[in-house]
FITORVO-263008 format. One record per atom (N, C-alpha, C): residue number from 1; residue in one letter; x negated, y negated, z negated; atom name. Coordinates in steps of 0.2 Angstrom, whole numbers, always signed. Each point is the difference from the previous one (the first is absolute). Layout:
<r><n>NUM</n><res>A</res><px>X</px><py>Y</py><pz>Z</pz><atom>CA</atom></r>
...
END
This chain:
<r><n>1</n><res>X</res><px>-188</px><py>+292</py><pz>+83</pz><atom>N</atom></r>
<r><n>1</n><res>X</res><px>-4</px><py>-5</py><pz>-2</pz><atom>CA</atom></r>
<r><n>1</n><res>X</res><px>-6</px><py>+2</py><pz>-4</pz><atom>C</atom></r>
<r><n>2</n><res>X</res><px>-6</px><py>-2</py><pz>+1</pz><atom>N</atom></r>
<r><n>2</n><res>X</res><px>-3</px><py>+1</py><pz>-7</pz><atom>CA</atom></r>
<r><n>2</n><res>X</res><px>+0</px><py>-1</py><pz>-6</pz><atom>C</atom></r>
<r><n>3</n><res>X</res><px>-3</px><py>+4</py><pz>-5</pz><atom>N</atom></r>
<r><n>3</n><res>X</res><px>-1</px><py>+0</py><pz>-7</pz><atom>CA</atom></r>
<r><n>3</n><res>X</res><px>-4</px><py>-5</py><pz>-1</pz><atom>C</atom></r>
<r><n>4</n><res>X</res><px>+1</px><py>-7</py><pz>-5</pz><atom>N</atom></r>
<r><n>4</n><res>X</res><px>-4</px><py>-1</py><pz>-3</pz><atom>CA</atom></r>
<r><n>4</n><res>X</res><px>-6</px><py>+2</py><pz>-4</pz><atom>C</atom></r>
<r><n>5</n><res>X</res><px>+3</px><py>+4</py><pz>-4</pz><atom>N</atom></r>
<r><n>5</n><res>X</res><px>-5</px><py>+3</py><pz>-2</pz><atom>CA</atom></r>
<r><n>5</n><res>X</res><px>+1</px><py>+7</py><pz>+1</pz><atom>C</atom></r>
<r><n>6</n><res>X</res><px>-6</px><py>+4</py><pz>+1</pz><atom>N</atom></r>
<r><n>6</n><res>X</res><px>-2</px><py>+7</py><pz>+6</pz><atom>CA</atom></r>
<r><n>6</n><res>X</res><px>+1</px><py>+4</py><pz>-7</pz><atom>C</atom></r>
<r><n>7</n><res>X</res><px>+4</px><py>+5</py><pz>+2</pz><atom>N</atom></r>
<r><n>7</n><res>X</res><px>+1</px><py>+7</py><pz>-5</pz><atom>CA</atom></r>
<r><n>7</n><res>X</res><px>-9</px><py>+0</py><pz>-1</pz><atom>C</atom></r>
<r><n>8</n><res>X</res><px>-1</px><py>+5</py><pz>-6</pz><atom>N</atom></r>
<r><n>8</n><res>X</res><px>-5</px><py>+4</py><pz>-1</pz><atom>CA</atom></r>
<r><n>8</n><res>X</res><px>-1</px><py>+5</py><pz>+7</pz><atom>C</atom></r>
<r><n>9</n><res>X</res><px>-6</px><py>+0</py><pz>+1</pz><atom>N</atom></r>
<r><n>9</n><res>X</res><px>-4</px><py>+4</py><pz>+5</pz><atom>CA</atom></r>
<r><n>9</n><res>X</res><px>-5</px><py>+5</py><pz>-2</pz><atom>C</atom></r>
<r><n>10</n><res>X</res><px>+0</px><py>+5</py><pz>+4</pz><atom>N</atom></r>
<r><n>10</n><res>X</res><px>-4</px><py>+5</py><pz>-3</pz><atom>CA</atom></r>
<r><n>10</n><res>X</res><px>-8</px><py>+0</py><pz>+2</pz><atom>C</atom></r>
<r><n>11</n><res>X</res><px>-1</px><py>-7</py><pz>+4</pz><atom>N</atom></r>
<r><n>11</n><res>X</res><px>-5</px><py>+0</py><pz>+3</pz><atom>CA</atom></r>
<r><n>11</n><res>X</res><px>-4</px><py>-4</py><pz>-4</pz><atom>C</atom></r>
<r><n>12</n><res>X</res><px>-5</px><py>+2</py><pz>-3</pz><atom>N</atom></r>
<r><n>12</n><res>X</res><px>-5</px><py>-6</py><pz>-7</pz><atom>CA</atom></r>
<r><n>12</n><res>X</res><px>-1</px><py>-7</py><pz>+4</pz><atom>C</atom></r>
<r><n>13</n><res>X</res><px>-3</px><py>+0</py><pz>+6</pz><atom>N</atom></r>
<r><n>13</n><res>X</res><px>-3</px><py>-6</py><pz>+2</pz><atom>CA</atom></r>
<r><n>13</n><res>X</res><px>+5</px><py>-4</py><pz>+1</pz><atom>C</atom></r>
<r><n>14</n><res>X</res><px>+8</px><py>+1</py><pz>+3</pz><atom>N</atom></r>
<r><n>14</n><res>X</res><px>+3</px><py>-4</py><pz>+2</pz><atom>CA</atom></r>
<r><n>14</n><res>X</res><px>+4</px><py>-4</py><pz>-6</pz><atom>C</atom></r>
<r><n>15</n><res>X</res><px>+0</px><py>+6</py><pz>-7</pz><atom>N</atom></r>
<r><n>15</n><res>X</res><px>+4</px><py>-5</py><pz>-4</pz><atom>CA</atom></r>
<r><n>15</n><res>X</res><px>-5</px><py>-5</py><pz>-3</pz><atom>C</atom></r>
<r><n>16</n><res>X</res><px>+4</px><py>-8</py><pz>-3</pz><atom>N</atom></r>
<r><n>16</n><res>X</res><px>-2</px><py>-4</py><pz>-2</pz><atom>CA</atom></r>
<r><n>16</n><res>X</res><px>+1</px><py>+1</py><pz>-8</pz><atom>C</atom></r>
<r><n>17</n><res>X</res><px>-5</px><py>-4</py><pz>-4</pz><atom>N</atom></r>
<r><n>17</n><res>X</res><px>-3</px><py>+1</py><pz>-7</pz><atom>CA</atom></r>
<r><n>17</n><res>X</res><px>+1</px><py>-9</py><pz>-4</pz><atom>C</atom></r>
<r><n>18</n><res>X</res><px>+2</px><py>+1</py><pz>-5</pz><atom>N</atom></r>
<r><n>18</n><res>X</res><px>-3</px><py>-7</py><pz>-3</pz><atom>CA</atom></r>
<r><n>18</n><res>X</res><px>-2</px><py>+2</py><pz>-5</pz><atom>C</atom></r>
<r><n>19</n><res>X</res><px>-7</px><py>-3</py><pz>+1</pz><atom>N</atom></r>
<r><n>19</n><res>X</res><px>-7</px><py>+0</py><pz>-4</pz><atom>CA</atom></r>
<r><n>19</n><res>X</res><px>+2</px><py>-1</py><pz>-6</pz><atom>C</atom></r>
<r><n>20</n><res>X</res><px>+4</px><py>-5</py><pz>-1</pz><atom>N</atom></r>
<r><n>20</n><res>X</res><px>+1</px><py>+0</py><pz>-8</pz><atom>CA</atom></r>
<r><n>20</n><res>X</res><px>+4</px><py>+5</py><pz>-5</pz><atom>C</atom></r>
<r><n>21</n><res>X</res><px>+4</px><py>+4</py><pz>+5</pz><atom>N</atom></r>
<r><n>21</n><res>X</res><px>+4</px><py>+2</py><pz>-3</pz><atom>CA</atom></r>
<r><n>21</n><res>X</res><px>-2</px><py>+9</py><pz>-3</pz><atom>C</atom></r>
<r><n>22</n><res>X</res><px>-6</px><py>+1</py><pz>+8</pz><atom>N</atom></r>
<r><n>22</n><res>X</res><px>-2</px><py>+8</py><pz>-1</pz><atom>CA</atom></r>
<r><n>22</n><res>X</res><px>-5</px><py>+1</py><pz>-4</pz><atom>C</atom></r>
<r><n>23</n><res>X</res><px>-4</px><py>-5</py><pz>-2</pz><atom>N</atom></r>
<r><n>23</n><res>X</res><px>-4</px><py>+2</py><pz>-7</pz><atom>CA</atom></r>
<r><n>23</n><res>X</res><px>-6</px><py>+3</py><pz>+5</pz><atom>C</atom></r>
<r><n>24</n><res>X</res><px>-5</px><py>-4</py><pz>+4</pz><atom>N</atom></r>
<r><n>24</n><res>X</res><px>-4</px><py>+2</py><pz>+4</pz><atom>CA</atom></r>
<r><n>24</n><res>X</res><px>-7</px><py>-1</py><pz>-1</pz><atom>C</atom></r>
<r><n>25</n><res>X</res><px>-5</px><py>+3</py><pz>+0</pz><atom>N</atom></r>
<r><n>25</n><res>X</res><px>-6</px><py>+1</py><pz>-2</pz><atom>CA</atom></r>
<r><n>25</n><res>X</res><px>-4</px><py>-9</py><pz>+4</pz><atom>C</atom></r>
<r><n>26</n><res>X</res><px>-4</px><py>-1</py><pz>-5</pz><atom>N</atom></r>
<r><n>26</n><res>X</res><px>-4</px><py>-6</py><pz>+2</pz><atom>CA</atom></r>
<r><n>26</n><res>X</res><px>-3</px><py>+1</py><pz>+7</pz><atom>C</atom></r>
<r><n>27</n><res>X</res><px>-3</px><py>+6</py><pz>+1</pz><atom>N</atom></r>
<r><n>27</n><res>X</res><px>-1</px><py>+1</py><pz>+8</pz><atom>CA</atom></r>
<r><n>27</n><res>X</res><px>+5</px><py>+3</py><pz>+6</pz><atom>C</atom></r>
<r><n>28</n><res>X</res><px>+6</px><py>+1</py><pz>-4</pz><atom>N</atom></r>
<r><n>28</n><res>X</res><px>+5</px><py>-1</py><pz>+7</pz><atom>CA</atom></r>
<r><n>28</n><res>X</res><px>+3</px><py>-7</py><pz>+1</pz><atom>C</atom></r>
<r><n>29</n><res>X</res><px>+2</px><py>-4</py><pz>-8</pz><atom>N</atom></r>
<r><n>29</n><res>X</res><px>-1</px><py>-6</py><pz>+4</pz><atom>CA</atom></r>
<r><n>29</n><res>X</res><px>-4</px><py>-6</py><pz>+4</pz><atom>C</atom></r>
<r><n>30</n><res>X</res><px>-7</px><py>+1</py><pz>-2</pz><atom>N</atom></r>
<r><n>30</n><res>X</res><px>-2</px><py>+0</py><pz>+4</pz><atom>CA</atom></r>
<r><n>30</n><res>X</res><px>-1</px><py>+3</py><pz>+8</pz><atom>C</atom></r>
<r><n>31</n><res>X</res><px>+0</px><py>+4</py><pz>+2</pz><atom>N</atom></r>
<r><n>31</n><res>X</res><px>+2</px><py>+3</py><pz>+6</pz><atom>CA</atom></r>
<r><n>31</n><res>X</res><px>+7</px><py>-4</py><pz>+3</pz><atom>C</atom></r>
<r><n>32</n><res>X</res><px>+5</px><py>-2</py><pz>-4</pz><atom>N</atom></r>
<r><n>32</n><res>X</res><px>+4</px><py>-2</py><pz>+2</pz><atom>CA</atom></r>
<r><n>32</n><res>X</res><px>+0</px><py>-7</py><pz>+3</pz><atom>C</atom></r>
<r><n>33</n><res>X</res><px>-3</px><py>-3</py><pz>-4</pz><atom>N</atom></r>
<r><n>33</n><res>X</res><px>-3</px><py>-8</py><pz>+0</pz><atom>CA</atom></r>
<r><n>33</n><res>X</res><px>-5</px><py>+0</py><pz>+6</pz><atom>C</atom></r>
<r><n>34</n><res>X</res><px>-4</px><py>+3</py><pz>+0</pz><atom>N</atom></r>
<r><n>34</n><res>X</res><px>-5</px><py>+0</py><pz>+7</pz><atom>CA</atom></r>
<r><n>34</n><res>X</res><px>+5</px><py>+2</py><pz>+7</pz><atom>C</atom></r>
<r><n>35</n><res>X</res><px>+5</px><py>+4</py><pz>-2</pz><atom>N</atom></r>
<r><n>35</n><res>X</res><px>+4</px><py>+0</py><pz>+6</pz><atom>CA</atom></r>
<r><n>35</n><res>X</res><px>+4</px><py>-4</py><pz>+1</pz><atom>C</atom></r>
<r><n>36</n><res>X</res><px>+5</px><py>-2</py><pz>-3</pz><atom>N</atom></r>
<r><n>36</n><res>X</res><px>+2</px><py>-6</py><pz>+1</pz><atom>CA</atom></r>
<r><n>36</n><res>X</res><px>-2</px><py>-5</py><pz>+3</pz><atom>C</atom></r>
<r><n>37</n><res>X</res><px>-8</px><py>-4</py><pz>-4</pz><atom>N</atom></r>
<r><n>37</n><res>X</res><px>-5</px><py>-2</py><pz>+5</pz><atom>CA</atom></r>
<r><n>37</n><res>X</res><px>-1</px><py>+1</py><pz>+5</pz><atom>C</atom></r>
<r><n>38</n><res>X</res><px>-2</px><py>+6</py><pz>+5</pz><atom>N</atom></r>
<r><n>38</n><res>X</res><px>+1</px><py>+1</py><pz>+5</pz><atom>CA</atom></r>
<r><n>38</n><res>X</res><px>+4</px><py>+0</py><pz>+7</pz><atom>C</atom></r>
<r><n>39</n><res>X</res><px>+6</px><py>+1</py><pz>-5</pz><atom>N</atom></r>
<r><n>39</n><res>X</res><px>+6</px><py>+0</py><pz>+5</pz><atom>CA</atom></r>
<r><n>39</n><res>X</res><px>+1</px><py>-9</py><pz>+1</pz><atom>C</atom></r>
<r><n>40</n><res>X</res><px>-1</px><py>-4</py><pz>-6</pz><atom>N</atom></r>
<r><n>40</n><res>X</res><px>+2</px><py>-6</py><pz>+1</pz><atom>CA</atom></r>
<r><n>40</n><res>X</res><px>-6</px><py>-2</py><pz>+3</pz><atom>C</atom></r>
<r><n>41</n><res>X</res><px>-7</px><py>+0</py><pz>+3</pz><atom>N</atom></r>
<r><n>41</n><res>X</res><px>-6</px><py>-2</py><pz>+3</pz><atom>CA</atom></r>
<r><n>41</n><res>X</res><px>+2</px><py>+1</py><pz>+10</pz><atom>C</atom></r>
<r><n>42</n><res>X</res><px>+4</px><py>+5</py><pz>-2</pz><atom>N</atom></r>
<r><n>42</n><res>X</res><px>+4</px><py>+4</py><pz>+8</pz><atom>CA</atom></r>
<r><n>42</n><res>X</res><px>+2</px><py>-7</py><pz>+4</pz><atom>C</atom></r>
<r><n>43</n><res>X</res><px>+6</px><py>+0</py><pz>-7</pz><atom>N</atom></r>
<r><n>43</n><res>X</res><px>+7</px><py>-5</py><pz>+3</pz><atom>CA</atom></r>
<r><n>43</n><res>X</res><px>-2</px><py>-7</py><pz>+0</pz><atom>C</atom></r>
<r><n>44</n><res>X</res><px>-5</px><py>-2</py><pz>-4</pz><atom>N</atom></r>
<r><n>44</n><res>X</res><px>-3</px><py>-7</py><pz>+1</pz><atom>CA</atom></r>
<r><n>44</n><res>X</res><px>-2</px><py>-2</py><pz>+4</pz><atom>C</atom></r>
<r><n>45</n><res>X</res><px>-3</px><py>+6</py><pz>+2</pz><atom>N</atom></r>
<r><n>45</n><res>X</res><px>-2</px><py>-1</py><pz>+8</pz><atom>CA</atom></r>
<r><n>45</n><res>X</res><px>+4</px><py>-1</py><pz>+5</pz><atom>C</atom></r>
<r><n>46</n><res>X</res><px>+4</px><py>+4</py><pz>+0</pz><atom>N</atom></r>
<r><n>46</n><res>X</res><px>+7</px><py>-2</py><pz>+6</pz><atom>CA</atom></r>
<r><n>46</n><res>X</res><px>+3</px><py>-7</py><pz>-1</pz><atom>C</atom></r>
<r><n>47</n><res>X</res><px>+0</px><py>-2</py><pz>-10</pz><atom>N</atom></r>
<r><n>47</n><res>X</res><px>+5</px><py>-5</py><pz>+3</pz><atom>CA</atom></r>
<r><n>47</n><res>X</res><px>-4</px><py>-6</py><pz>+0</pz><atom>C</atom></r>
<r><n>48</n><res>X</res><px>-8</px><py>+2</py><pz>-2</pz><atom>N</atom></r>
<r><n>48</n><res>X</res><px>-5</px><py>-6</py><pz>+6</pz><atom>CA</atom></r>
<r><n>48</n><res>X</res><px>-1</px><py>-3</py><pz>+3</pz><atom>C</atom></r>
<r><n>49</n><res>X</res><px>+2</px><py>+6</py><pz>+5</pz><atom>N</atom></r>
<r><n>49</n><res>X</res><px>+1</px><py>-1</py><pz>+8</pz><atom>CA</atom></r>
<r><n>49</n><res>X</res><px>+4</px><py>-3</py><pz>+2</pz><atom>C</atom></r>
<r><n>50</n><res>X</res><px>+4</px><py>+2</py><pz>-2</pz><atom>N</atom></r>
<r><n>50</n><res>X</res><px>+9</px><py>-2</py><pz>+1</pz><atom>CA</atom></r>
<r><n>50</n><res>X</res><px>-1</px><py>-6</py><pz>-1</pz><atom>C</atom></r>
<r><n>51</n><res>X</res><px>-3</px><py>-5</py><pz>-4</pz><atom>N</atom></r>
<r><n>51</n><res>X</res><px>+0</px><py>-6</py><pz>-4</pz><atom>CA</atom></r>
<r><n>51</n><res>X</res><px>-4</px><py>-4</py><pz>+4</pz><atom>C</atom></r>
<r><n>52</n><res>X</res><px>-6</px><py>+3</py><pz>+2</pz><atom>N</atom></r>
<r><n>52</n><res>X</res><px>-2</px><py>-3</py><pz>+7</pz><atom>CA</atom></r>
<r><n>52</n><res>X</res><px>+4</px><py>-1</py><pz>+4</pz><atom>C</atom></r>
<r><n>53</n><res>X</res><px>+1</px><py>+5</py><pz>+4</pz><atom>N</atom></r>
<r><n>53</n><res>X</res><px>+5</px><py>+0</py><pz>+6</pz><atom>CA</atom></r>
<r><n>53</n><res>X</res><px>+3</px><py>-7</py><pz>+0</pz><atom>C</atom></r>
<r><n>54</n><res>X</res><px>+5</px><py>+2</py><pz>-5</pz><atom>N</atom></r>
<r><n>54</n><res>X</res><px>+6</px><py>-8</py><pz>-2</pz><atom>CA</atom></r>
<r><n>54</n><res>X</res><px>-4</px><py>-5</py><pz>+1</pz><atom>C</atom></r>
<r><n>55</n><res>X</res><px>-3</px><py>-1</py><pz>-5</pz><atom>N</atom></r>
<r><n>55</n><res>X</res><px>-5</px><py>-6</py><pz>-1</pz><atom>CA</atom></r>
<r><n>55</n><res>X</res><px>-3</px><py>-3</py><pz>+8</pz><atom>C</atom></r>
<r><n>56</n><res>X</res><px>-1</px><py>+6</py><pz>+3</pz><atom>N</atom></r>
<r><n>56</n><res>X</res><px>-2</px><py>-3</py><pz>+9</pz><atom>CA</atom></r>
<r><n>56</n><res>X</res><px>+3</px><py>-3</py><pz>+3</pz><atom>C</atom></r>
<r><n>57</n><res>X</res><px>+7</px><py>+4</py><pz>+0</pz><atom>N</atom></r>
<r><n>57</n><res>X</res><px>+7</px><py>-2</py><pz>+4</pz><atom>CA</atom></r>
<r><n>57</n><res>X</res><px>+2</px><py>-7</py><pz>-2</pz><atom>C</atom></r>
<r><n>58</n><res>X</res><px>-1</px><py>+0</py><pz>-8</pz><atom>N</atom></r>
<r><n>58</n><res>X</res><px>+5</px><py>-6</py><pz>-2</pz><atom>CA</atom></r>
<r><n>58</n><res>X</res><px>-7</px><py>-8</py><pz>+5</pz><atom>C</atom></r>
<r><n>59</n><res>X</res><px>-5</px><py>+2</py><pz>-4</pz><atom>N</atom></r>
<r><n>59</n><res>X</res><px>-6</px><py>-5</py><pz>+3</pz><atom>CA</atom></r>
<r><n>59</n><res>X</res><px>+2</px><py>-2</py><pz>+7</pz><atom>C</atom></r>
<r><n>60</n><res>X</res><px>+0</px><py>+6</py><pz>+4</pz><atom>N</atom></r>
<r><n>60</n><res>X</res><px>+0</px><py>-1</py><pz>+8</pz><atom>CA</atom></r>
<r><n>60</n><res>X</res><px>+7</px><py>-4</py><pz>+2</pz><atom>C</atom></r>
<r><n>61</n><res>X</res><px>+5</px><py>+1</py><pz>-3</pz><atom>N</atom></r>
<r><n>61</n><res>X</res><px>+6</px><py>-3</py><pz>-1</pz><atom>CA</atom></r>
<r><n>61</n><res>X</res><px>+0</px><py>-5</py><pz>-1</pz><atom>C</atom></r>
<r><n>62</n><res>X</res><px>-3</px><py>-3</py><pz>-7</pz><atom>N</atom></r>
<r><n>62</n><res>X</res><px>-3</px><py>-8</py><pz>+1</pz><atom>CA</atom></r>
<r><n>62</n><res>X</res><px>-2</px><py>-5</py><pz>+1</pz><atom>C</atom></r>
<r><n>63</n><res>X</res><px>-7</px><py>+4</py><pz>+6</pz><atom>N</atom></r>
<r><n>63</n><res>X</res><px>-6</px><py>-2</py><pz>+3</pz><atom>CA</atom></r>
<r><n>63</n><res>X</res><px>+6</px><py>-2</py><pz>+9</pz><atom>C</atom></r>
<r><n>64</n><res>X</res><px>+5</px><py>+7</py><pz>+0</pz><atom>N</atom></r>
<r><n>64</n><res>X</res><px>+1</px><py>-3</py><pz>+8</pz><atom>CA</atom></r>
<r><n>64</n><res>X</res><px>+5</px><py>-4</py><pz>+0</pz><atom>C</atom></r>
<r><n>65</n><res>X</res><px>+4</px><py>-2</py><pz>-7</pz><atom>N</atom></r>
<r><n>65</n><res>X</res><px>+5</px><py>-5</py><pz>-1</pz><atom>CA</atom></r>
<r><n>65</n><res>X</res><px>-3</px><py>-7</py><pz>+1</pz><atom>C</atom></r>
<r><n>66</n><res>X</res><px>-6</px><py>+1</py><pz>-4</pz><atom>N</atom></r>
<r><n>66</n><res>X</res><px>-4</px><py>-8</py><pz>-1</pz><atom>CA</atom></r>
<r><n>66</n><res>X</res><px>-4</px><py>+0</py><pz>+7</pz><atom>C</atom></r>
<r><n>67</n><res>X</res><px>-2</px><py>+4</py><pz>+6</pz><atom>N</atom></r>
<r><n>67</n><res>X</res><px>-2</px><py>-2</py><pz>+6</pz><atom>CA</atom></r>
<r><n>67</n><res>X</res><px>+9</px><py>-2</py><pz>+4</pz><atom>C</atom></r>
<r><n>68</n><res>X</res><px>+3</px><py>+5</py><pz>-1</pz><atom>N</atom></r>
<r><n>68</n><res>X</res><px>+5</px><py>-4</py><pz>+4</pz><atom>CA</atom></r>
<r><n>68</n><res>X</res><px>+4</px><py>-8</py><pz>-2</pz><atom>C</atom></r>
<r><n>69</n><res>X</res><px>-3</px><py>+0</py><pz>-6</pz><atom>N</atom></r>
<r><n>69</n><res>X</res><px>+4</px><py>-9</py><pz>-2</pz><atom>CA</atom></r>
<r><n>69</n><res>X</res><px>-6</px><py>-4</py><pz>+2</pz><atom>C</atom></r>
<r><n>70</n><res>X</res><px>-5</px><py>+2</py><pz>-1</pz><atom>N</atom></r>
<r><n>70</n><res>X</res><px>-7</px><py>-4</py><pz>+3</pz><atom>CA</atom></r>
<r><n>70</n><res>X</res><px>+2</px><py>-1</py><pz>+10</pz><atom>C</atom></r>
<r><n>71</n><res>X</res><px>+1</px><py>+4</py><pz>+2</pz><atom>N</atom></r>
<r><n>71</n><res>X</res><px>+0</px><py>-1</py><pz>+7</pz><atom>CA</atom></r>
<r><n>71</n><res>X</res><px>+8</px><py>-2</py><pz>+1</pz><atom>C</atom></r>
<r><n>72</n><res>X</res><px>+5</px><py>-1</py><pz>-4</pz><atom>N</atom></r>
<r><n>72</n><res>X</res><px>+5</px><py>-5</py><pz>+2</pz><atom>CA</atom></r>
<r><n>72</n><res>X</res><px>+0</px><py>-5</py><pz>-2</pz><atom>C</atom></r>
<r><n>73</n><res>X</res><px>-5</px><py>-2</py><pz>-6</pz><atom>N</atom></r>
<r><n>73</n><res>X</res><px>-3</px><py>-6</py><pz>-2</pz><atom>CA</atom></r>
<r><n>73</n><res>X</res><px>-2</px><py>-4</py><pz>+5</pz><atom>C</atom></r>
<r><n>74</n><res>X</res><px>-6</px><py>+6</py><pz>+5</pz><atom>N</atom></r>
<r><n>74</n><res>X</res><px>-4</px><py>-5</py><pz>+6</pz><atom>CA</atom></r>
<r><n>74</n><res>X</res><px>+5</px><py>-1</py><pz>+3</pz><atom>C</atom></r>
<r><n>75</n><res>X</res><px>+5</px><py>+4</py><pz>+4</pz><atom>N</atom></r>
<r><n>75</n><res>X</res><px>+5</px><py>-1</py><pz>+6</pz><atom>CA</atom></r>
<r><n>75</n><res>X</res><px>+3</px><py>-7</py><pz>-2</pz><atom>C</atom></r>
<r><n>76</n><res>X</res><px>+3</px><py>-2</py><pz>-7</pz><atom>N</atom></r>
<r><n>76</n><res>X</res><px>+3</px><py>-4</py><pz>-1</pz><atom>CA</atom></r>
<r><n>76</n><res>X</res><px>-5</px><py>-9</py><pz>+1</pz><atom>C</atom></r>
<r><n>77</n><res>X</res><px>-5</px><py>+4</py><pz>-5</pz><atom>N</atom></r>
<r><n>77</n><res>X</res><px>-4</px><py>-6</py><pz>+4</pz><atom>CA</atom></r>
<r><n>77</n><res>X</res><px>-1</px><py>-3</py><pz>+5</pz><atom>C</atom></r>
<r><n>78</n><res>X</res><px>+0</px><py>+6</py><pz>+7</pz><atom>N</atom></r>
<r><n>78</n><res>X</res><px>-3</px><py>+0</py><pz>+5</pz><atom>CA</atom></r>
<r><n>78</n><res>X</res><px>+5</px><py>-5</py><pz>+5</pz><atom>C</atom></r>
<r><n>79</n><res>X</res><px>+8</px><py>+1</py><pz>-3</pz><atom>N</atom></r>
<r><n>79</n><res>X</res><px>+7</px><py>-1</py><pz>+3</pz><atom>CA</atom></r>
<r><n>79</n><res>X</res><px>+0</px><py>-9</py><pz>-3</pz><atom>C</atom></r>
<r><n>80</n><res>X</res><px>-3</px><py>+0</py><pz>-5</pz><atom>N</atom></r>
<r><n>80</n><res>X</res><px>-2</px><py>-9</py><pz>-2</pz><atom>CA</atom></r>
<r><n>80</n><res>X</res><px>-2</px><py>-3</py><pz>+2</pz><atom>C</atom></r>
<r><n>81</n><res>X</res><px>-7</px><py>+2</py><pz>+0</pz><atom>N</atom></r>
<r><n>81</n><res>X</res><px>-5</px><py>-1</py><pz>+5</pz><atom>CA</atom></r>
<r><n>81</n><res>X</res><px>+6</px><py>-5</py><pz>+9</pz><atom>C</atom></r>
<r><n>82</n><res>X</res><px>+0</px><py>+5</py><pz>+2</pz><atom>N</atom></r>
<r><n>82</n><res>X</res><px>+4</px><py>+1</py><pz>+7</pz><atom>CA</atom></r>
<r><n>82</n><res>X</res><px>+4</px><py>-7</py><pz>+0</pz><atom>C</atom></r>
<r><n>83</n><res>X</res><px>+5</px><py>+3</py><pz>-6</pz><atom>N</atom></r>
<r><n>83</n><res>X</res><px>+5</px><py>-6</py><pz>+1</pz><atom>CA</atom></r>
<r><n>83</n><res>X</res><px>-2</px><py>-7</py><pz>-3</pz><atom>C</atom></r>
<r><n>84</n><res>X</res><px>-7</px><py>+0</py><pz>-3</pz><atom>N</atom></r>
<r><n>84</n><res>X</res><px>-2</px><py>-7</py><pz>+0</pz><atom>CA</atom></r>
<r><n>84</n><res>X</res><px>-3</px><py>-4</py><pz>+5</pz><atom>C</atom></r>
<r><n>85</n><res>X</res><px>-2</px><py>+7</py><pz>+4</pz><atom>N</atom></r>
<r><n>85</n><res>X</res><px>-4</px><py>-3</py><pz>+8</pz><atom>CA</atom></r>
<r><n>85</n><res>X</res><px>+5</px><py>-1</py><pz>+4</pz><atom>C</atom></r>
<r><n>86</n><res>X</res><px>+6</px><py>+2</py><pz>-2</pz><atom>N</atom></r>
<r><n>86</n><res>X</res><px>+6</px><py>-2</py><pz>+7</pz><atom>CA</atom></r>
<r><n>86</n><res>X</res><px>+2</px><py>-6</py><pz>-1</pz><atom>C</atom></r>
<r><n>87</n><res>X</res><px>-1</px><py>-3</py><pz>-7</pz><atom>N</atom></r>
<r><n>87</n><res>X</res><px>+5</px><py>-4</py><pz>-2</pz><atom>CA</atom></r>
<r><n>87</n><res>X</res><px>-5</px><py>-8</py><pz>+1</pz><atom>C</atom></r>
<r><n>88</n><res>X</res><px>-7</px><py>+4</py><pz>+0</pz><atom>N</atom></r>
<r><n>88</n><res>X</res><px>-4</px><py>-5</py><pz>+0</pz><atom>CA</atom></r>
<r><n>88</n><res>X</res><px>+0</px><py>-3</py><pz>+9</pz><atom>C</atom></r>
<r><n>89</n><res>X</res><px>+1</px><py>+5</py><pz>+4</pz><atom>N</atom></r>
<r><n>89</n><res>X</res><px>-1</px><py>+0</py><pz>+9</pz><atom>CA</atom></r>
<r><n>89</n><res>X</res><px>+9</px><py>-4</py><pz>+2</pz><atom>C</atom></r>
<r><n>90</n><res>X</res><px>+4</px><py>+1</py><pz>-5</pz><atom>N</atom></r>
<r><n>90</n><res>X</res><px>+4</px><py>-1</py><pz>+2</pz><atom>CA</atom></r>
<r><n>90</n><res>X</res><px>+5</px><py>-6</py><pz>+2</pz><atom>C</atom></r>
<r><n>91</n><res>X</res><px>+2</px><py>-3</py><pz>+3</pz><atom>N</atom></r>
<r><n>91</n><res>X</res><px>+2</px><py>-5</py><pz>-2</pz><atom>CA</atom></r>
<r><n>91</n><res>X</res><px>+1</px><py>-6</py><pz>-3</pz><atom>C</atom></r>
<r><n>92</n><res>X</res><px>-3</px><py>-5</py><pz>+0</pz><atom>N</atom></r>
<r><n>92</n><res>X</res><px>+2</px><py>-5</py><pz>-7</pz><atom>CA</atom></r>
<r><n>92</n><res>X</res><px>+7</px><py>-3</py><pz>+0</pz><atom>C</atom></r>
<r><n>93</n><res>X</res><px>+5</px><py>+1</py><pz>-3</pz><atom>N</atom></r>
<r><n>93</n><res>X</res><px>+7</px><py>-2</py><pz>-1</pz><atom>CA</atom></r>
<r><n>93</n><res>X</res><px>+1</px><py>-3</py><pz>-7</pz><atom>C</atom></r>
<r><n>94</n><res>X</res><px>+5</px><py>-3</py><pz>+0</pz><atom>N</atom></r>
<r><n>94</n><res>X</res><px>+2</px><py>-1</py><pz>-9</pz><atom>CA</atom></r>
<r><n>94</n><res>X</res><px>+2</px><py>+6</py><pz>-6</pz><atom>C</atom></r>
<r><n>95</n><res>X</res><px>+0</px><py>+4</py><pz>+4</pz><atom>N</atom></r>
<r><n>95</n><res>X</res><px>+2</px><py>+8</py><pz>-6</pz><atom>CA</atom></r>
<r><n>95</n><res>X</res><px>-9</px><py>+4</py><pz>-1</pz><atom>C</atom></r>
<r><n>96</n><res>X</res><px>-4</px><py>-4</py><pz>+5</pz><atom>N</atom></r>
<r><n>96</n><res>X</res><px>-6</px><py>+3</py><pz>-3</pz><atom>CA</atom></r>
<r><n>96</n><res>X</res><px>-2</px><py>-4</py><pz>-4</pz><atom>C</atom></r>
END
């Protein structure tokens, strides 16, 4: 299984640093902060999109729920309608 946290590596770029701890010159913190920045500008974008997307699906999901209750609205209408015209054509008896 993996290591939570990764042994020391020999390779400079892949280990990780904390700023506050190594005593780092005002222009490497900076360099740090601008990249940070960067990578977070990346991912914002993706999860933009993503939020878009969602956001469509869920609308479109809304939109076909509320046409299909609108057109069993009218069916039921329709079937009222009907049955009042039958009831109307129908027979005059005591139970009408």
């Amino acid at each position: 299984m993996a290591d939570k946290n990764p042994s020391e590596s020999d390779a400079r770029f892949a280990t990780r640093i904390d700023p506050a701890k190594e005593g780092l010159t005002k222009e490497q913190l900076d360099l740090v902060k601008r990249l940070e920045h960067e990578q977070w500008k990346k991912k914002i974008h993706t999860l933009r999109t993503r939020n878009v997307v969602t956001g469509l699906a869920i609308g479109a999901l809304v939109l076909g729920i509320c046409i299909l209750t609108m057109r069993k609205e009218r069916v039921i209408d329709e079937m009222d309608e009907e049955a009042k015209r039958a009831r109307l054509q129908g027979p005059k008896t005591g139970a009408n």
